[in-house]
N, C-alpha and C positions, 0 to 999 in steps of 0.2 A: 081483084086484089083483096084478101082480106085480112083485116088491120088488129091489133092484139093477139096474134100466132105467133111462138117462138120460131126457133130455125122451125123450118119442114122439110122432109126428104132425107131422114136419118136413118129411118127402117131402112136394113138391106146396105149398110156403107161398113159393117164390120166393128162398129161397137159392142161390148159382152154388156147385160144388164149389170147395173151394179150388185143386184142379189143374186147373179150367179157368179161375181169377184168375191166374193163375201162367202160363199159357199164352197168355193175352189180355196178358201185360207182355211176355213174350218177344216176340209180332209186333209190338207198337206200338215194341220197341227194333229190330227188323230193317225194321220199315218208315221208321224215320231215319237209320238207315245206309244204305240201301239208296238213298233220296232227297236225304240232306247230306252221306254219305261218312264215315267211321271218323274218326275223332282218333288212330291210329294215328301211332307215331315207328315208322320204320324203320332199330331200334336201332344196330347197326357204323355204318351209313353216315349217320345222321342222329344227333348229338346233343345232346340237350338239357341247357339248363344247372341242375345241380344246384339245388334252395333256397338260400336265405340261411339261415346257422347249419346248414346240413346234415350229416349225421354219417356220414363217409368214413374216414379213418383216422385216426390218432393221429401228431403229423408231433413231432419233437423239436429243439429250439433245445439245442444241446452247450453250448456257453459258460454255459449259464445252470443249468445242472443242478449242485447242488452233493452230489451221490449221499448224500442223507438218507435216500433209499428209502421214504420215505412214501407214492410208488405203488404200489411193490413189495406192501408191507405191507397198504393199501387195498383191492388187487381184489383181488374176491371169486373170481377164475378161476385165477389163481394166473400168470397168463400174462406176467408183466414179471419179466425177468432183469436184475438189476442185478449189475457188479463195479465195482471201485476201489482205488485207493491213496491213501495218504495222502503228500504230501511235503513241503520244506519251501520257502516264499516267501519273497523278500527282507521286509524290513520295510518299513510305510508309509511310514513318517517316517524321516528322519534319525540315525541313534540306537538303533534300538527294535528289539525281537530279532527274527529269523525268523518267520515264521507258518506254523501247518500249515493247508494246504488240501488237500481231495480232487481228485480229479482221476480220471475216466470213463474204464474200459479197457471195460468193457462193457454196450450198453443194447439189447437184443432183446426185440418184443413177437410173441409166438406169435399170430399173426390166426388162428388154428384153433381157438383157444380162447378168445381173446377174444369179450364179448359186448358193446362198443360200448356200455357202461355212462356212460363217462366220469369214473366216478370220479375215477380217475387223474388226470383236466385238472383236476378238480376242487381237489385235495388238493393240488397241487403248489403250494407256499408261492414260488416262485422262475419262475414263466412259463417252465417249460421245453416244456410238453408242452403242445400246441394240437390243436385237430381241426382237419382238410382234408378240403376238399371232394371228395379224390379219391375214387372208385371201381370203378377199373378198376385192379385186381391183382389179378386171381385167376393162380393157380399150376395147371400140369398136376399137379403131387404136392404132395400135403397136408404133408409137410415142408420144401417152400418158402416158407409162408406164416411161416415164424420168419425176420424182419426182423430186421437190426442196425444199431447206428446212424448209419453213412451213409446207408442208404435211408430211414430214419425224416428224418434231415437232407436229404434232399434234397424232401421233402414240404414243408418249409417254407417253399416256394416259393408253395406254393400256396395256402399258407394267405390269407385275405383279409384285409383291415385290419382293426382294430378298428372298429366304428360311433362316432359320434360321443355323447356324454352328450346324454341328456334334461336340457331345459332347468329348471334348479333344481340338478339334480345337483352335487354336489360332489369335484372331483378329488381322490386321491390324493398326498400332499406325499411 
């Protein structure tokens, strides 16, 4: 009897090795290429349009940014520079004193370090910061990929509309 052998007595009972299973899947996928042609995009010159909700870059709405830095704060990559001032605004009403509001000197997101988390869209209490569908920036140097926020503004272009509520749904007042 000898002791640490798996089964014995397999050769010869009609099992195929697993690398000729593996080798019989490769020809049956070269014999439907070969007879219905590739699904191939030929990417620069063909292409195709992103998904819906697809995750491209992070695009920013300025006006709406009230520099709380609660994205700053949020990613875990450390990749969102925020600056700001504080100044002073007429008053609302008629009457009523000055108000301070912040106001955006600087909003750069390091795409070399970012990891498309979304946090960031996430947390932001004020709709400043959307995802875009774009993805086509890559940079010849890795320190080009630090965006500021003109080019984050100008993504906002691209961003697509909101989808409309499922039915039941209830608007925001």
């Amino acid at each position: 009897m000898a002791l640490g052998r798996g089964k014995q007595g397999t050769q010869g009972t009609g099992k195929v090795p697993g690398s000729l299973k593996a080798m019989g899947v490769t020809l049956k996928t070269l014999a439907r290429t070969v007879t219905q042609g590739a699904e191939t995009v030929q990417y620069p010159h063909e292409k195709e349009a992103p998904p819906i909700r697809s995750r491209g870059v992070i695009a920013l709405r300025e006006v709406n940014c009230t520099v709380c830095m609660l994205c700053a704060r949020s990613c875990p990559d450390w990749c969102i520079y925020i600056e700001g001032h504080k100044t002073l605004a007429p008053p609302r009403r008629a009457g009523g004193k000055p108000r301070s509001v912040s106001l955006l000197d600087r909003f750069d997101i390091d795409y070399a370090l970012c990891m498309y988390c979304g946090i960031c869209v996430e947390v932001c209490p004020f709709d400043a910061l959307f995802w875009s569908p774009e993805y086509e920036y890559s940079e010849p140097h890795i320190a080009d990929l630090l965006h500021d926020k003109e080019k984050l503004g100008e993504w906002m272009e691209t961003v697509p509309e909101a989808p409309e509520l499922e039915a039941g749904a209830e608007k925001k007042k």
